[in-house]
C-alpha positions as CSV (number, residue, x, y, z in Angstrom):
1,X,225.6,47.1,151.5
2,X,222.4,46.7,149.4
3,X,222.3,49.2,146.4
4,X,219.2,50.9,146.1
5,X,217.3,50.8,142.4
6,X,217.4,54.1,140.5
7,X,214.0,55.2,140.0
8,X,215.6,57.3,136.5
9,X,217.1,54.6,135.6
10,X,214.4,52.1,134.8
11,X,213.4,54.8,132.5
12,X,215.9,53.6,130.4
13,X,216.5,50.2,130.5
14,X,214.7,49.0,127.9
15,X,215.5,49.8,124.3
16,X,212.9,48.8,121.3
17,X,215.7,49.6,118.6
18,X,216.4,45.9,116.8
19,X,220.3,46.4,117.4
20,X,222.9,44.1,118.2
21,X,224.2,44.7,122.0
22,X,226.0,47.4,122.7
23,X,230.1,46.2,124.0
24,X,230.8,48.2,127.5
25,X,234.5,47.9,128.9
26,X,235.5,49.1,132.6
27,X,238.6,50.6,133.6
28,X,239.0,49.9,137.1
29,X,241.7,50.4,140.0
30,X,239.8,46.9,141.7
31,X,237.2,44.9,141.8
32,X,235.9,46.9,144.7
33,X,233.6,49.1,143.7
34,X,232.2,52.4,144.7
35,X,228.6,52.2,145.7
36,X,227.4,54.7,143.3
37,X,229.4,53.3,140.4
38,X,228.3,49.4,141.4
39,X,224.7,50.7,140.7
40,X,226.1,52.2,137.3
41,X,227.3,48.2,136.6
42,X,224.0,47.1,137.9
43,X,221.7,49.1,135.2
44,X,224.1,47.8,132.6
45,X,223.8,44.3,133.1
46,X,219.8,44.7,133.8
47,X,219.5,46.3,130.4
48,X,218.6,44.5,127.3
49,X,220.8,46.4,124.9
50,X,224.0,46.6,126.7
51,X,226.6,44.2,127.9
52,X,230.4,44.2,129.5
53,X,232.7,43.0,127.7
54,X,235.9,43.7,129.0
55,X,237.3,44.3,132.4
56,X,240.5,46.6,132.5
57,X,242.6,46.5,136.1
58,X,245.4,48.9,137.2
59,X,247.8,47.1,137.5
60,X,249.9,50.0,139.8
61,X,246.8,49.8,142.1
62,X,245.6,46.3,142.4
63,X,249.0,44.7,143.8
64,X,248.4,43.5,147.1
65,X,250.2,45.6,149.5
66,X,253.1,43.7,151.7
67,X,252.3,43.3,155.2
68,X,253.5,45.6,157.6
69,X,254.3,45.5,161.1
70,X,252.4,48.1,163.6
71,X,253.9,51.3,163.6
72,X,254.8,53.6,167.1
73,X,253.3,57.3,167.2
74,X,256.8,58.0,166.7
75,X,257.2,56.2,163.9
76,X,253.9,57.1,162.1
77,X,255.1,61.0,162.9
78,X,258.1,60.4,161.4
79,X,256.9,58.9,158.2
80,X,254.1,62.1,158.2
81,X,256.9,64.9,158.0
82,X,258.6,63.0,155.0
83,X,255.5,63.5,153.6
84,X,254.8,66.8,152.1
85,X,251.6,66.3,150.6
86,X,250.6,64.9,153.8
87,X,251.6,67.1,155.7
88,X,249.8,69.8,153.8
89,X,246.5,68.1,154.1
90,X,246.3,66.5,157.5
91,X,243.5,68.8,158.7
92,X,241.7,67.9,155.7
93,X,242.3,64.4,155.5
94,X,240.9,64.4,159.5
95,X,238.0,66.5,158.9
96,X,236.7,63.7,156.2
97,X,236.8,60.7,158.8
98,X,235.1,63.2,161.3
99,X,232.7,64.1,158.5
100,X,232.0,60.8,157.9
101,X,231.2,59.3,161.1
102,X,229.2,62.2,162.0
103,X,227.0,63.1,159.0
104,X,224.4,60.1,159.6
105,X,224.4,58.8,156.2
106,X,223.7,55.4,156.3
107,X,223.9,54.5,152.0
108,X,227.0,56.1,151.5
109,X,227.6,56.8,147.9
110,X,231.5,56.5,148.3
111,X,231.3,52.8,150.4
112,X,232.9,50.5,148.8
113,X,231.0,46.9,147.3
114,X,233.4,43.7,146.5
115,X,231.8,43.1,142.8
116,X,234.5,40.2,142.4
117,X,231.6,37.7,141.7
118,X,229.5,40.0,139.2
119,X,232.3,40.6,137.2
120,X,233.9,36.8,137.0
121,X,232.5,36.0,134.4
122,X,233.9,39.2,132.2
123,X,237.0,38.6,130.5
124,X,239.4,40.9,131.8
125,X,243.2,42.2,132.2
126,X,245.6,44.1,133.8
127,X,248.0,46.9,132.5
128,X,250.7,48.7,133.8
129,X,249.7,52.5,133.2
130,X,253.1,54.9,132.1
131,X,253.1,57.4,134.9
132,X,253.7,60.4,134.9
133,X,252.8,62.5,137.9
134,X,249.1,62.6,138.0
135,X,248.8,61.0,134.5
136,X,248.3,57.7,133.1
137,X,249.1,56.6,129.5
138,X,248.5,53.2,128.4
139,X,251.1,51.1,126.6
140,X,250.8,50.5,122.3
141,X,250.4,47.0,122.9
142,X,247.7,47.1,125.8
143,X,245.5,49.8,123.6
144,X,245.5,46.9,121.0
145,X,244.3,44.6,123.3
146,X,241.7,46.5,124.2
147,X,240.7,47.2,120.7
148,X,240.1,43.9,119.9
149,X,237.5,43.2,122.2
150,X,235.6,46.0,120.0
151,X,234.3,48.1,122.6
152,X,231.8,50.4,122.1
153,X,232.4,52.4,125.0
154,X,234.9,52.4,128.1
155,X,234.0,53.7,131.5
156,X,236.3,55.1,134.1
157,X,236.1,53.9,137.2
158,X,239.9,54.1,137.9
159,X,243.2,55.0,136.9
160,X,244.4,58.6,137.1
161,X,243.6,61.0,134.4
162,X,244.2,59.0,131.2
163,X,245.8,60.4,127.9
164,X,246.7,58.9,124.9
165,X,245.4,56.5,122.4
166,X,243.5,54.7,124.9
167,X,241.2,57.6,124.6
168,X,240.5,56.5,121.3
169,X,240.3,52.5,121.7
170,X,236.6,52.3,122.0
171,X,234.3,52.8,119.1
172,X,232.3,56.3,121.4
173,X,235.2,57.1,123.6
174,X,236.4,57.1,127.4
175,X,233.3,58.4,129.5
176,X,233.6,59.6,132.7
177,X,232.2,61.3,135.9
178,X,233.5,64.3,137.0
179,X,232.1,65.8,140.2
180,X,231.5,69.3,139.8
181,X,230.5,71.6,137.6
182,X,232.9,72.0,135.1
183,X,231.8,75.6,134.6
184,X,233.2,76.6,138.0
185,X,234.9,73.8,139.2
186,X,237.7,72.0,137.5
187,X,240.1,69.6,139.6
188,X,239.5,68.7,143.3
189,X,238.0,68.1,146.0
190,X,234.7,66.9,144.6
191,X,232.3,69.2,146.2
192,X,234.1,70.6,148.8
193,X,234.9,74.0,147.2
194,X,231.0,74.6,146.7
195,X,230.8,74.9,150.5
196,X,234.1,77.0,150.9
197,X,232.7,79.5,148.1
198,X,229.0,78.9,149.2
199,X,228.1,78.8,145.9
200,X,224.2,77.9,145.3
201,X,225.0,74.1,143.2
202,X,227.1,71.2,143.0
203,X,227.1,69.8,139.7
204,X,228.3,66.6,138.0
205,X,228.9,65.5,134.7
206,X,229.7,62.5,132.1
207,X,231.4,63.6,129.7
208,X,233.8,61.8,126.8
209,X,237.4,62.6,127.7
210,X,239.5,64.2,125.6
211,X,243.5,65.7,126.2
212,X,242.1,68.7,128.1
213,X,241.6,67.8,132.1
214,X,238.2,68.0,133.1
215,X,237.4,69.9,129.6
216,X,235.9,67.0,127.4
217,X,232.3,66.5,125.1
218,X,229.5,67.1,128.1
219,X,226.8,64.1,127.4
220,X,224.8,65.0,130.8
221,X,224.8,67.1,133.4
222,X,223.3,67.5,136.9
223,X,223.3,70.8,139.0
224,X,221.6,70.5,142.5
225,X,221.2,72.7,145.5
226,X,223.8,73.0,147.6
227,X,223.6,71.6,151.3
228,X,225.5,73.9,152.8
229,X,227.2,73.8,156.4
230,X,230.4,71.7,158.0
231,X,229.8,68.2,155.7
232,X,230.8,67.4,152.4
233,X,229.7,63.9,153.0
234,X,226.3,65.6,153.4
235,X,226.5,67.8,150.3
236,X,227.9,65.0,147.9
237,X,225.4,62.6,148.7
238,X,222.5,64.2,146.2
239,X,225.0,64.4,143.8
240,X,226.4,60.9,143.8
241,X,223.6,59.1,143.9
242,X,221.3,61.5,141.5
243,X,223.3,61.3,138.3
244,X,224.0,57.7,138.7
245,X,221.4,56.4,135.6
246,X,223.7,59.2,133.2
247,X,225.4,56.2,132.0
248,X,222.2,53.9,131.2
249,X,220.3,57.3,130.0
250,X,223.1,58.1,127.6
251,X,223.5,53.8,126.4
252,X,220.3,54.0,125.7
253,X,219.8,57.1,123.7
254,X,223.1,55.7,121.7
255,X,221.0,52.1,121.1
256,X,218.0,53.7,120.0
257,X,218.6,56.8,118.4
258,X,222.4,56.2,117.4
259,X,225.4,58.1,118.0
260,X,224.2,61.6,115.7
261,X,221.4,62.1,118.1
262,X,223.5,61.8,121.1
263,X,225.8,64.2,119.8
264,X,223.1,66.7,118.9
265,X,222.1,66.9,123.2
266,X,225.6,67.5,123.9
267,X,225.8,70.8,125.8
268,X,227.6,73.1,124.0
269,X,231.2,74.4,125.6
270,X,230.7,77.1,128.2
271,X,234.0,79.4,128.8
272,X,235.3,78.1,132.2
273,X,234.1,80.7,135.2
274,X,235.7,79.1,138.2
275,X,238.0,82.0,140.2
276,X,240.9,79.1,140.3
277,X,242.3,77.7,137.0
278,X,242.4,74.4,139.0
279,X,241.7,73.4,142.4
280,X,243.0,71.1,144.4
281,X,242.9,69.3,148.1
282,X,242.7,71.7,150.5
283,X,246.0,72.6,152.7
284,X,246.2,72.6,156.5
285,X,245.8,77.1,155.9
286,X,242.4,76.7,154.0
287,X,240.8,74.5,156.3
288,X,241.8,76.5,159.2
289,X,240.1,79.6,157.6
290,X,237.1,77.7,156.3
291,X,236.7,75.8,159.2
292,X,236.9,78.8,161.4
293,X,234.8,80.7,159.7
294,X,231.8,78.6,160.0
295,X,232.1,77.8,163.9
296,X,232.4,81.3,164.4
297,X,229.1,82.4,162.1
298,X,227.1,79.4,164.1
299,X,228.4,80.7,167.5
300,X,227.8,84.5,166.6
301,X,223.9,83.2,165.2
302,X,223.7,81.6,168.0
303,X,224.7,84.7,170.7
304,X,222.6,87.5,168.2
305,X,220.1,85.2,167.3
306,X,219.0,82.4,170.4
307,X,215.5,82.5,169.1
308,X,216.6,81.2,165.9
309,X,216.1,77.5,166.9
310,X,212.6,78.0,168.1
311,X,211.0,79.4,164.5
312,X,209.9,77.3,161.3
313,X,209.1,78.6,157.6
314,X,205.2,78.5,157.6
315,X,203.7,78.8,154.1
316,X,200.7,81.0,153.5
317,X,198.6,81.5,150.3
318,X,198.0,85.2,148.8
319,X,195.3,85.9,146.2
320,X,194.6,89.1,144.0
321,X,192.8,90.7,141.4
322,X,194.9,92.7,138.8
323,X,194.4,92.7,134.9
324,X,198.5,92.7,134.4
325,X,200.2,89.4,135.8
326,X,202.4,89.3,138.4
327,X,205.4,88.2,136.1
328,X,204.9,91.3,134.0
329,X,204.6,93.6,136.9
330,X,207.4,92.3,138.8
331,X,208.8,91.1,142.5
332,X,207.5,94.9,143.9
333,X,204.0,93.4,143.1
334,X,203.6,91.2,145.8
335,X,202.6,93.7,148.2
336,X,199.1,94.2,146.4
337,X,198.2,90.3,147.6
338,X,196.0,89.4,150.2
339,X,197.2,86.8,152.4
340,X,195.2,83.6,154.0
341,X,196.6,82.1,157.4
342,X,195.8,79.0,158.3
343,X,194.6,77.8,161.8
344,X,196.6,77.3,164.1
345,X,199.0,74.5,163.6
346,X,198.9,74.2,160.1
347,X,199.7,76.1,156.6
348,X,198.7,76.9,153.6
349,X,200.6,76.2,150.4
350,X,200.2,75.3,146.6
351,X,197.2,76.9,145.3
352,X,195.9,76.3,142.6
353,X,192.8,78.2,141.1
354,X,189.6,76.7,139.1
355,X,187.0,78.3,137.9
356,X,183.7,76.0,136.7
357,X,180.0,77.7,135.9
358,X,181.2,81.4,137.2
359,X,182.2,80.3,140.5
360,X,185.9,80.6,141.7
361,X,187.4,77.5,143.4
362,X,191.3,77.3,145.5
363,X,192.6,74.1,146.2
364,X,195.7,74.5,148.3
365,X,197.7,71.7,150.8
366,X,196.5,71.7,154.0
367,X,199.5,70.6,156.2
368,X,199.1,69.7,160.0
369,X,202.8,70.2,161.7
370,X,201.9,67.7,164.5
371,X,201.0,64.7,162.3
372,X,203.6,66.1,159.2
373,X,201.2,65.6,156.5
374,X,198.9,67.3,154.3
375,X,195.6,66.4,153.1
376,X,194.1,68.6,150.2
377,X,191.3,71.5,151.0
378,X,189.2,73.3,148.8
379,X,187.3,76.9,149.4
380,X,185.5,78.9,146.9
381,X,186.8,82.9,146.0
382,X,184.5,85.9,145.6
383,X,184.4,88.0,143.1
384,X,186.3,90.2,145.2
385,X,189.0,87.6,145.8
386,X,187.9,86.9,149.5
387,X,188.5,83.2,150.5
388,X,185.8,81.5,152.0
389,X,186.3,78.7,154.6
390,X,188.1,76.0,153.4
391,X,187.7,72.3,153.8
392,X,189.4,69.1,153.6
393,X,188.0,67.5,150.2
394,X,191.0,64.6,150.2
395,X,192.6,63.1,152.2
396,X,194.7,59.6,152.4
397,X,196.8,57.8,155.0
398,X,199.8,59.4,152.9
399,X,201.3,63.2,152.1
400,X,199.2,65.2,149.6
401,X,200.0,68.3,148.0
402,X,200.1,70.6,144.7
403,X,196.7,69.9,143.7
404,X,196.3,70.7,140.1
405,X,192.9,70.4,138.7
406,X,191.4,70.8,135.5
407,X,188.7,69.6,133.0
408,X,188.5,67.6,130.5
409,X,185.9,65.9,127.7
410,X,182.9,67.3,130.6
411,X,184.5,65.7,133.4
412,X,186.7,67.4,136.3
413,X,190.2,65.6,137.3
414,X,192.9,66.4,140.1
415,X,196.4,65.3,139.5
416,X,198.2,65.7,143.0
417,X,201.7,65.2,144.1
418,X,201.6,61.7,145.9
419,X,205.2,61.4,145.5
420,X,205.4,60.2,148.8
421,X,203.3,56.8,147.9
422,X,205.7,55.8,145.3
423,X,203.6,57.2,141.9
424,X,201.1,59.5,140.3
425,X,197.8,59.3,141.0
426,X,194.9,60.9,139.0
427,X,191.3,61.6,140.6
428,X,188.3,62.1,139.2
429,X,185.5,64.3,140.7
430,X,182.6,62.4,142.2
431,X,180.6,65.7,143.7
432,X,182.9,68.6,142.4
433,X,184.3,70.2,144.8
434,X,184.0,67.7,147.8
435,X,184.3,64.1,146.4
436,X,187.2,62.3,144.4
437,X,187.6,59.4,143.5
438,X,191.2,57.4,142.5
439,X,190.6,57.0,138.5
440,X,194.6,55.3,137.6
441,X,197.9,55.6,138.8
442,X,199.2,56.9,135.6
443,X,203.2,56.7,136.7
444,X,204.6,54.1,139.5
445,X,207.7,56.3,140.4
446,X,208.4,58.9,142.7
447,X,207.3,62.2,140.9
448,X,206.4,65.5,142.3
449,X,205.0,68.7,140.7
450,X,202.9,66.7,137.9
451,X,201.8,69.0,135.7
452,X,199.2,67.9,132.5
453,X,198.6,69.9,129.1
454,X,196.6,69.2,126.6
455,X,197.8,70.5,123.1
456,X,197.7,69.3,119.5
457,X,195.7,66.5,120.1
458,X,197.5,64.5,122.8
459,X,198.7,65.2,126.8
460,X,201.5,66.3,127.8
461,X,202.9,65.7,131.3
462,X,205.5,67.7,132.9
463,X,207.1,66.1,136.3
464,X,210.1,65.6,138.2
465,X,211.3,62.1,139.5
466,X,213.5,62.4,143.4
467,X,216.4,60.9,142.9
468,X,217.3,60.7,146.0
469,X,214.5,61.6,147.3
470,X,214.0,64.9,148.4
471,X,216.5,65.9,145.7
472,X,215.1,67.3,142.0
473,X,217.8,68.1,139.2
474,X,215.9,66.8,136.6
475,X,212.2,68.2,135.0
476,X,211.2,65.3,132.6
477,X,208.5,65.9,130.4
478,X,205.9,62.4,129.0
479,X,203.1,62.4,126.4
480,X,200.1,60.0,126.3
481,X,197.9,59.7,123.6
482,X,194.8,59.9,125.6
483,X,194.4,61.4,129.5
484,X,195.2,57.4,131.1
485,X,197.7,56.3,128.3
486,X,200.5,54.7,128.9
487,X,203.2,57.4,129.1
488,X,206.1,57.4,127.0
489,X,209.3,59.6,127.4
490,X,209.6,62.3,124.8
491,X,213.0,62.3,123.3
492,X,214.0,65.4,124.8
493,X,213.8,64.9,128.4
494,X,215.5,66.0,130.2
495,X,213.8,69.2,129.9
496,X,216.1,70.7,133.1
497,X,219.0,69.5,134.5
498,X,219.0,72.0,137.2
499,X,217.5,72.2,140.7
500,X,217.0,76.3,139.7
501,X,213.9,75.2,137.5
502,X,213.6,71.6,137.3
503,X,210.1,71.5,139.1
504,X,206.7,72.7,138.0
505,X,205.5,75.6,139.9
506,X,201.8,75.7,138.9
507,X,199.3,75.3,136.0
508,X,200.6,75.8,132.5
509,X,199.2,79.0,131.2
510,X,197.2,80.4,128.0
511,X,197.6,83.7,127.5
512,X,197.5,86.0,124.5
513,X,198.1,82.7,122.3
514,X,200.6,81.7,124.4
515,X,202.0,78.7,126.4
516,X,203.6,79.9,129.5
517,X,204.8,77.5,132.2
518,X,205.9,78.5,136.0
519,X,208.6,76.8,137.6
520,X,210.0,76.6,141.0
521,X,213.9,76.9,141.9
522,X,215.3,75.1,145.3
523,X,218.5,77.5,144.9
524,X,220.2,78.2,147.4
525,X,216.6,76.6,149.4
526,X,213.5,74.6,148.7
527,X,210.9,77.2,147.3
528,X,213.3,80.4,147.2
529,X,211.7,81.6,144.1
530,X,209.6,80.7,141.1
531,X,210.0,81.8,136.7
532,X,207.9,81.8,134.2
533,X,208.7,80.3,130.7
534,X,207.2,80.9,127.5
535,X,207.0,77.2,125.4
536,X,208.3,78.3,121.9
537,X,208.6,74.9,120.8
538,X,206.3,71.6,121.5
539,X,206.1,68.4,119.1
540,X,207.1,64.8,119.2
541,X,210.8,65.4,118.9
542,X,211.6,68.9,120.3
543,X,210.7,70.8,123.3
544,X,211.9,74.6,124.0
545,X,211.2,77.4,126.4
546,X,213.2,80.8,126.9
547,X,212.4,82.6,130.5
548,X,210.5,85.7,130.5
549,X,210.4,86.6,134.6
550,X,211.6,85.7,138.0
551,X,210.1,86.5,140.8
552,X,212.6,86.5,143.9
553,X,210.8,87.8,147.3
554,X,213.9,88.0,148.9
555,X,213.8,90.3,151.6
556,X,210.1,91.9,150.6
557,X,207.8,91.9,153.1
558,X,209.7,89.4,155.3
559,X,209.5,86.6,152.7
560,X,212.0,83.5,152.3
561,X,210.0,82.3,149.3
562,X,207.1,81.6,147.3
563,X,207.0,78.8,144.8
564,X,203.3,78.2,143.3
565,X,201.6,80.6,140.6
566,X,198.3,80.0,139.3
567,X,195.9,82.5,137.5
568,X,192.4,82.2,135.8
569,X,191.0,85.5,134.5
570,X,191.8,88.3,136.3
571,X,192.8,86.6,139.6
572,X,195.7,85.0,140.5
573,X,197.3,82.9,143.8
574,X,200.5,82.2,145.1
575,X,202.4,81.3,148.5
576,X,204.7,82.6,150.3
577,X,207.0,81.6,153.1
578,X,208.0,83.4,156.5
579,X,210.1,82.0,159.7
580,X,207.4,82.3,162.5
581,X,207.6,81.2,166.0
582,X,206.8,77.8,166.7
């Protein structure tokens, strides 16, 4: 299987601090690898601030198992009702071979990659963990061993839950993965529960361990939208693969910036809010009734609802003028906007309003359902907020959308979401509002939502890299000195770390002396809603914003969701989203 490069992590694998290396030691069941975790080992060794330098086995999991002859049924159902714990969780060890031949997921995160050739070269060992029940200690005399290969830091990538002064034999600590968020889940099955309890995310973390299961020092966390239906395999796979550069993010900060700074963006301990003190694998009962369940919702949607299958969310535009803004007026103003359909067979979405010489201009994405793209179309607004005829003013053999344009130094420039070419594009107005022309791709990663700002003297770029793509857990947030600087990663990205708000929903607003930024949340869908932040804090080393509103159309006027805002005066656009016939 050929691991895919993190787009996140080549964020970070390059460190300018004049350090010596820092020492990374694995603790690992075998040499076999899980997908996800070989591409952790791959950023590591393609860094140029971090090496391994110790290889720890399991030695209670790498003994070669003694050859057996072929069971009978009888036999095998035998064996199964002397096993209780198997027996408990048949239906749910069954479901997860169904679930995985069936999801269509050809990159598995959880496939497992024979790294005995990469890591030959590593001096390694094997201990014998103490055992007892789920937990693993590590003998006196193998902690020491590992101590004197003067790790900095120890990864987890097997053994049980570990406890004891192993925790302690490397110079940062034991860091580990745990999948879920350990704000609601703590324990087992990695994102399984999230379905069962249809709860809107599925989190993970990497945190430094510490005595208490699944409670230790938080260095990064992930929260992404749940994909919610029959598959785990499906809902997993965003997760897995998206927080995979945690470990390279977090070497790198510890190279650069040393271990005080990485302790300062530790989140701070939540109180635990799950509704079980610990979950575990589900039982042959719970699987029944969660399995159940669901076939019985589809097959009642389907018998209420047989027209379901034949709709589509279309997007439409809405415009209005009103001296109070729609996030101080609330969700109940929505009905005071005028809406824009689109001819037929395409939609309207992403405005975003300009206003140059007295004349108001909407840029939106023009999307065409038979070829599945969009080009970008522009129409100007009266004074009464009427939308003339709008027209295609780019377009490129590749998806365009969210076209945000402003001015600068004289000069008009569009920054719109190419995300879909690989990188960030800037244009530059040849014959404003008709004519662009490509000026510099300013970013060559996958970013969406790119929004600029200009304050104190240098930009400001707020954006969101897929990782996978069509997943975004993470805003990030670049300055430049000049408009086609090189970017450079301000120190406290990442800005979000949740799908609820981790991509820009609009221009960044001045108001009343005020920076005031939208955002877009993909919880529990793409586009459900959009907030509005106010930036209370903006310099080299810090950024901070608090919320001030949310507007959720849920269930007004029909709505499933609107996810642009844009004003200029006293007008203001946004879209909306309905399920029409197709």
């Amino acid at each position: 299987m050929r691991i895919a490069d993190s787009p996140l992590a080549r964020l970070y694998r390059v460190s300018p601090a004049d350090r010596p290396k820092l020492r990374i030691g694995l603790l690992l069941d075998t040499p076999r690898l899980l997908a996800c975790m070989a591409r952790v080992v791959d950023d590591i060794r393609s860094s140029n601030f971090a090496e391994l330098c110790l290889v720890v086995y399991n030695g209670s999991a790498s003994k070669p198992a003694e050859p057996q002859r072929p069971r009978s049924i009888a036999a095998r159902l035998a064996r199964l009702a002397r096993n209780k714990a198997a027996r408990r969780q048949l239906f749910y060890y069954r479901y997860t071979l169904w679930d995985q031949a069936h999801a269509g997921i050809s990159d598995d995160p959880l496939a497992l990659c024979d790294y005995s050739d990469v890591l030959a070269g590593v001096p390694s060992m094997t201990v014998e963990p103490i055992t007892h029940k789920f937990t693993h200690r590590f003998p006196e005399d193998a902690v020491a061993a590992i101590r004197s290969h003067e790790p900095d830091v120890l990864l987890r990538f097997g053994f049980n839950i570990i406890r004891g002064d192993i925790l302690k034999a490397a110079r940062y600590g034991v860091w580990s993965f745990h999948h879920g968020d350990n704000e609601y889940y703590r324990g087992g099955a990695p994102h399984f529960w999230e379905l069962v309890e249809r709860h809107p995310h599925t989190g993970v973390i990497l945190q430094v361990l510490t005595e208490e299961l699944d409670g230790g020092m938080v260095l990064a966390k992930g929260l992404f939208a749940t994909e919610h239906g029959l598959s785990v395999a499906k809902n997993r796979y965003g997760p897995y693969w998206g927080t995979t550069h945690f470990v390279i993010q977090k070497l790198y900060e510890l190279h650069r910036h040393g271990w005080d700074f990485v302790r300062s963006r530790m989140l701070p301990e939540a109180p635990y809010r799950g509704r079980r003190k610990l979950y575990r694998m589900p039982d042959n009962w719970e699987m029944t009734r969660w399995l159940s369940g669901e076939l019985a919702g589809k097959v009642t949607a389907a018998v209420l609802h047989p027209l379901q299958s034949r709709t589509r969310l279309h997007w439409r535009i809405g415009v209005r003028l009103s001296k109070t803004p729609l996030f101080e007026e609330g969700t109940g103003a929505l009905a005071s906007f005028r809406w824009c359909e689109a001819p037929a067979g395409r939609s309207y979405a992403d405005p975003i309003l300009f206003e140059r010489e007295g004349r108001r201009w909407i840029f939106v994405e023009d999307y065409e359902y038979d070829r599945k793209q969009a080009c970008i179309s522009v129409g100007e607004i009266s004074e009464t907020g009427d939308v003339g005829a709008l027209t295609p003013c780019l377009t490129r053999p590749y998806h365009l959308s969210y076209p945000l344009v402003f001015s600068h130094e004289g000069e008009i420039f569009m920054l719109p979401e190419t995300g879909s070419h690989g990188c960030v594009e800037l244009y530059r107005a040849k014959n404003f509002p008709s004519e662009w022309t490509l000026e510099k791709v300013l970013l060559p990663l996958r970013a969406v939502d790119t929004t600029p700002l200009y304050h104190g003297g240098q930009w400001w770029f707020f954006t969101t890299i897929t990782e996978p793509q069509g997943c975004s857990a993470f805003g990030l947030l670049f300055t430049a000195a000049t408009l086609t600087g090189d970017w450079v990663l301000h120190p406290a990205s990442p800005i979000s770390f949740s799908a609820a708000d981790a991509r820009s929903a609009g221009p960044i607003l001045r108001l009343g002396g005020r920076l005031l930024r939208p955002t877009q949340s993909a919880c529990p869908t793409y586009g459900a809603s959009f907030s509005v932040h106010e930036i209370t804090q903006l310099d080299g080393e810090r950024y901070e914003q608090k919320t001030i509103a949310t507007i959720d159309p849920a269930g007004l006027l029909q709505l499933k969701g609107a996810h642009t805002y844009t004003r200029v005066g006293d007008m203001e656009a946004i879209d909306g989203c309905w399920a029409v016939k197709k």
